[in-house]
C-alpha positions in Angstrom: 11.6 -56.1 -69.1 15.2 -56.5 -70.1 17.9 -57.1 -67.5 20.8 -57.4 -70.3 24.0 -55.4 -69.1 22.3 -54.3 -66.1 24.3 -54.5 -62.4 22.6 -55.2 -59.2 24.2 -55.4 -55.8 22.1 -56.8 -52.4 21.3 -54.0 -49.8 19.5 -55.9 -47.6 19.4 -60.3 -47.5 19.0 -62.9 -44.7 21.5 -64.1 -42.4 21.9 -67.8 -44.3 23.0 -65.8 -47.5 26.6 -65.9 -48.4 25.8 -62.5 -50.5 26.7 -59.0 -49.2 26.8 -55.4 -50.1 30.0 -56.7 -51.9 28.6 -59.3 -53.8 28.0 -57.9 -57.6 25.4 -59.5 -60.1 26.4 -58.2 -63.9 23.0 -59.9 -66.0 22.7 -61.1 -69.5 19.7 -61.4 -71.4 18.9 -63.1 -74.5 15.5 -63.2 -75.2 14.0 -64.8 -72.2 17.2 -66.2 -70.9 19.1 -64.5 -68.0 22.4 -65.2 -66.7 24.6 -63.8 -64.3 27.7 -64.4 -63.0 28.9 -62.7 -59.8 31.2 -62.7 -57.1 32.3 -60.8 -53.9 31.6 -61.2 -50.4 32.0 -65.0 -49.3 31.6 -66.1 -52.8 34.6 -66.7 -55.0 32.6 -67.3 -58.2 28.9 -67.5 -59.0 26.5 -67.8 -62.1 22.9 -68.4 -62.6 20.6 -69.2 -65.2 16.6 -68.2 -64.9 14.0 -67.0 -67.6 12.1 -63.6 -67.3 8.7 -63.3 -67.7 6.3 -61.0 -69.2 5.9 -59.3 -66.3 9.7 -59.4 -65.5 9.5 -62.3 -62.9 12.9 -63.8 -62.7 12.6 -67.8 -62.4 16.3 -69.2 -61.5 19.0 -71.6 -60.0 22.1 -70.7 -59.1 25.7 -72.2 -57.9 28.4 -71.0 -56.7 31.8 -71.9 -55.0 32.4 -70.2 -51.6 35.3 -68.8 -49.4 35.5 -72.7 -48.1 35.7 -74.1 -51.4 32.0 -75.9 -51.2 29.9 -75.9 -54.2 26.1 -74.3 -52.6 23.1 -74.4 -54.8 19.7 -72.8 -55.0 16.9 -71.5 -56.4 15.1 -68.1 -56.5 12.0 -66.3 -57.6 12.8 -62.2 -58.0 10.4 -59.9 -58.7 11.0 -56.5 -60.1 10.0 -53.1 -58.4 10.4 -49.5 -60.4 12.1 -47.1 -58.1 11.2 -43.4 -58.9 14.5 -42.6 -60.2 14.1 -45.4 -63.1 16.2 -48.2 -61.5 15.0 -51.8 -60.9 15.0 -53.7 -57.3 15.0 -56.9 -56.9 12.6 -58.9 -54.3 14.1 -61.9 -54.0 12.7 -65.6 -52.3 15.2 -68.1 -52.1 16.2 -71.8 -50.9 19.5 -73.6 -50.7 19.2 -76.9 -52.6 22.4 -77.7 -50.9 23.8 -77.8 -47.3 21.1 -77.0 -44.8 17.8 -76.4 -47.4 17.1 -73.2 -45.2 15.0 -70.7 -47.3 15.9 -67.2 -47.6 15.2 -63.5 -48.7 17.2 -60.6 -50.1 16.9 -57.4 -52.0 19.1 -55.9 -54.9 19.2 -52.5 -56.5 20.4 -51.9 -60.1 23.8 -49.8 -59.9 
């Protein structure tokens, strides 16, 4: 699977998330090496880095600088679901690596 120039946006993610309906992923791909950077919602400015597997299994860690200028860090594990209409969602399992450590879900849909 190749995620390069593909945007994704959250429609649904847990209440520790500092992502929103507003936040906006644009991903790169390089071979197996995604990035991302995004913004929108509470987040001034994000980017992650993650490789994709065969089975298009994202592996990643992200950071970003929020509304409160704090530097948050993570990681996450997405895994891809084919909608009927050809688009990708995202299943996504995360944990902060900053701040509290809570843990974390969220969903994105290609736009």
């Amino acid at each position: 699977m190749n995620y390069d120039g593909k945007i994704f946006k959250p429609i649904k993610t847990s209440h520790n998330s500092e992502t929103s309906s507003d936040t906006i992923f644009q991903y790169k791909q390089h071979g197996p090496i995604l990035t991302s950077d995004y913004a929108g919602s509470t987040i001034k400015k994000g980017h992650l880095i993650g490789l994709v597997s065969e089975d298009g299994t994202i592996d990643m860690h992200y950071h970003q600088v929020n509304q409160n200028n704090e530097l948050m860090t993570g990681i996450c594990t997405s895994k891809p679901e084919i909608l009927p209409n050809g688009t990708i969602r995202l299943h996504e399992t995360w944990k902060w690596t900053s701040g509290d450590q809570s843990e974390g879900t969220s969903i994105l849909e290609e736009q």
